[in-house]
N, C-alpha and C positions, 0 to 999 in steps of 0.2 A: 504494500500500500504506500500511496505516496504521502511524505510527512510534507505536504505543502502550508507553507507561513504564509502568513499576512502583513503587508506592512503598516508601520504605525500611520492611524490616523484615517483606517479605513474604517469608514460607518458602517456598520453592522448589516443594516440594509442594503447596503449596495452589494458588500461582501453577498449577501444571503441571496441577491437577484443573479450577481454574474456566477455565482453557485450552479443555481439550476438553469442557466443558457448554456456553461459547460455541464451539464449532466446531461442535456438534451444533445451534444455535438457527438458524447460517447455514447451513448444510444446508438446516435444515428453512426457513427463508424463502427460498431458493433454489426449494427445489420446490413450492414454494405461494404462486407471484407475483400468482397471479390469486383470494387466498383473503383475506378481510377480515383485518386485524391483530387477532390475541388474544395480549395478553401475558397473560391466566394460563397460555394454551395455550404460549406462551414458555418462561414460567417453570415448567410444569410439563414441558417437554424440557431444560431446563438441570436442572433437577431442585434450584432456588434457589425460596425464600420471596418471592410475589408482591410483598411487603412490600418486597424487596432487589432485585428482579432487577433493575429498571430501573437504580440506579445503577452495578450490576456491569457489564452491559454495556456500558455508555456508558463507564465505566473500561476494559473491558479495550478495549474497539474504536474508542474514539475518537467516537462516533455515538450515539445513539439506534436500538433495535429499528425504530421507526418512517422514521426518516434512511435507515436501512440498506433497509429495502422500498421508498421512494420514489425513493431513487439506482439500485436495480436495474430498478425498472420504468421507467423514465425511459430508460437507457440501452439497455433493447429496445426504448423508442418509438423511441430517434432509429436503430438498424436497421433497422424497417419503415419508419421515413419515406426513409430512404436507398437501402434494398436490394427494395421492394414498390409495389406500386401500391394496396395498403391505405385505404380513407379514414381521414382525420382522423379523424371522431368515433369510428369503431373500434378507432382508435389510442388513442386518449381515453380511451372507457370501460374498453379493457383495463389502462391506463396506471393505474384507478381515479379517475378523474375523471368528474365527472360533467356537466360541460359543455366544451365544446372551449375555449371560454374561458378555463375554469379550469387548461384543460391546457396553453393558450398561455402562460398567466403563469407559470405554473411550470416548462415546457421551458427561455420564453426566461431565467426568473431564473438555474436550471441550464448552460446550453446560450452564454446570451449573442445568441442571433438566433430568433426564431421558428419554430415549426415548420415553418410554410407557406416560408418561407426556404429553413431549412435542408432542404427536400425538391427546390426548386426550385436551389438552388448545382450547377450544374453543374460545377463547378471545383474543382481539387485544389492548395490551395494548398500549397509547397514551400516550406520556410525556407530560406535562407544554408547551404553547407557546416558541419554543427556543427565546432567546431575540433579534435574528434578525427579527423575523416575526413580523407583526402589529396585531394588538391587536382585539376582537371584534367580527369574525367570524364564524360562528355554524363549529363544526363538529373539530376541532383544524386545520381548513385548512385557507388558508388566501390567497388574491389577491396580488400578488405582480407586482411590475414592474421591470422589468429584462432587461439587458443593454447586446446584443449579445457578445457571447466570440467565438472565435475558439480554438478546443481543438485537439491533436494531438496525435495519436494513432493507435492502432489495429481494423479491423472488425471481426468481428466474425459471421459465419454461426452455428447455432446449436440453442439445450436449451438454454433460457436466466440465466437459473440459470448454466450454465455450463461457463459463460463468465468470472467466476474469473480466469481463464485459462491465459486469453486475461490480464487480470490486472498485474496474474503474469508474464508474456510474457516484459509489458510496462515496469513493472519496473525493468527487469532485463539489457531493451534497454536504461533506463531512467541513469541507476546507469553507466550505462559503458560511458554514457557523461559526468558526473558528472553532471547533470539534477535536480536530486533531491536533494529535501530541504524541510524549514517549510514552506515556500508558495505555493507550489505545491499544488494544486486542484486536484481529481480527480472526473471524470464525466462520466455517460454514457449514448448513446442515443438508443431507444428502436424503433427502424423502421418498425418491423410489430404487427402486432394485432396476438396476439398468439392465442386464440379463433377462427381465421380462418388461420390460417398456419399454418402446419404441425411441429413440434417442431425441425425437423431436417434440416429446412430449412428457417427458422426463422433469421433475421439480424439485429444485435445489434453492436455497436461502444464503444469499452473502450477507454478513452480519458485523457490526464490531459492538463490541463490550467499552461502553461509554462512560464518565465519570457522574451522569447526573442524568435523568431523563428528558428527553425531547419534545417537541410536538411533530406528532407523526403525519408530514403533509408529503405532497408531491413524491405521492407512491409508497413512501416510506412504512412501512411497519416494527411490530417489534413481533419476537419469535422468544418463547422460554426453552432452554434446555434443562431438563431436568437431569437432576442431578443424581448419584447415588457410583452404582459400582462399573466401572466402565476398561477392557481391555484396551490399552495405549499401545501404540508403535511409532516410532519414530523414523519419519524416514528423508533423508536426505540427496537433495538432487532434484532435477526439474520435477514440474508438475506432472508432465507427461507421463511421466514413469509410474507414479502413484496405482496405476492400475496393480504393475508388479508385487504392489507392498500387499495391496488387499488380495491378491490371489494367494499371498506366502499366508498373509493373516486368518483365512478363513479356510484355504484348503489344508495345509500344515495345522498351525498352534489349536486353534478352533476345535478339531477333531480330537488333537491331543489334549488339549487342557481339562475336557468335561464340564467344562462351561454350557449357557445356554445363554444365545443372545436374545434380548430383552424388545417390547414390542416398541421401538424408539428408532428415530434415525440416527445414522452416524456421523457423525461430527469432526473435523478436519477443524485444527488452529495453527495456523500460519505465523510461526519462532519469529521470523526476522522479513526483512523489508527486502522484495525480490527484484526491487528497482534496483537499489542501491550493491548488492552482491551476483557474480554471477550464478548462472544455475544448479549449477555444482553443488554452491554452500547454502541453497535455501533449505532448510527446515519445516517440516509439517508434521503436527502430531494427527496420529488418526486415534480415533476413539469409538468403539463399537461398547455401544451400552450389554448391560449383562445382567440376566434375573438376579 
């Protein structure tokens, strides 16, 4: 998530209105990954002066218009290259590249290992116990006990790997309250079984854990997690891969544990800031509740 600041002296209102003209831009680049970049057509949804937009946005999100479409398509190449039998160069061109070359230097600038790699890593790599978990456990997964948070945010219908859409959405609603900080949590809650729903209809919640409640406008809701006994895994490295972790998690430890998972969705909290590190060092704990 991006910790986007404010500078002194911005009215609250204003902050709160070019909030949600850039919540309306990622939206709209969200749903038009496969559509050439027009910032007048940008800045005529933000409903800002072509002349202004570019710099507002980069203010308020941290990125570039441009940044922000290359990061999203980027991060569905690396799903098809992990989760399809897709060629490269289709990955490519829809990536908006226009030679697989071009798409090589820019996965691995992004990514840190090439595409052809990163399709071909059979392997799920597993960091060290992080030092909030307990100690002890096969499989680097551990029992925890978890105290219900409500978190507040966007739903998203679609892929769940398409929900960083929803993330960028929060925090452009997050930065225009002045919301955002270092305490700031983000979380998401995964509400069907993708295995039997169709991926385009699939319903997943992006969320952050705020220091004080809000009013819940322009989409906004809150979501409770409930709390109680919940299997953790930590897994380290892009998003994309996360499928791998939940496949070690429930086909392996699950079976072995003697556990029973509980009638709840599972819950994803995102360590560290994915802008700021490459994909490598992001952190995500998964959490599958448990009777």
């Amino acid at each position: 998530m991006t910790r986007a600041g404010t500078k002194p002296g911005t009215k609250p209102g204003t902050l709160l209105d070019y909030g949600r003209r850039i919540d309306r831009v990622i939206a709209h680049i969200g749903a038009h990954l496969d559509d050439p970049l027009d910032l007048d057509r940008l800045a005529e949804v933000a409903c800002f002066s072509p002349y202004h937009f570019h710099r507002i946005y980069r203010s308020m999100t941290g990125e570039t218009a441009a940044e922000t479409l290359r990061r999203l398509r980027l991060h569905r190449a690396a799903g098809h290259l992990v989760q399809g039998k897709r060629e490269t160069a289709l990955i490519a061109r829809q990536a908006g590249y226009g030679s697989v070359a071009a798409f090589t230097r820019a996965f691995a600038q992004a990514y840190g290992i090439t595409p052809a790699a990163y399709r071909q890593r059979g392997w799920l790599a597993l960091p060290p116990a992080h030092p909030r978990h307990q100690e002890g456990t096969m499989h680097d997964v551990t029992i925890r006990e978890l105290p219900p948070v409500r978190i507040t945010g966007f739903d998203h219908i679609g892929p769940y790997m398409a929900i960083g859409t929803a993330f960028d959405r929060l925090s452009a609603w997050a930065a225009g309250r002045g919301l955002m900080g270092p305490g700031v949590r983000s979380f998401a809650a995964y509400l069907d079984d993708p295995s039997a729903v169709a991926p385009e209809k699939l319903r997943s919640f992006a969320g952050l854990l705020l220091d004080r409640p809000v009013e819940e406008t322009d989409g906004v809701r809150s979501l409770d997690i409930r709390g109680g006994r919940y299997a953790v895994m930590l897994h380290k490295g892009p998003y994309a891969e996360l499928e791998k972790a939940y496949q070690r998690l429930y086909g392996e430890w699950l079976p072995e544990s003697g556990e029973t998972p509980a009638d709840a969705p599972c819950i994803e909290e995102y360590l560290n800031d994915p802008r700021g590190l490459p994909p490598e060092e992001w952190l995500t704990e998964i959490r599958v509740p448990l009777t």
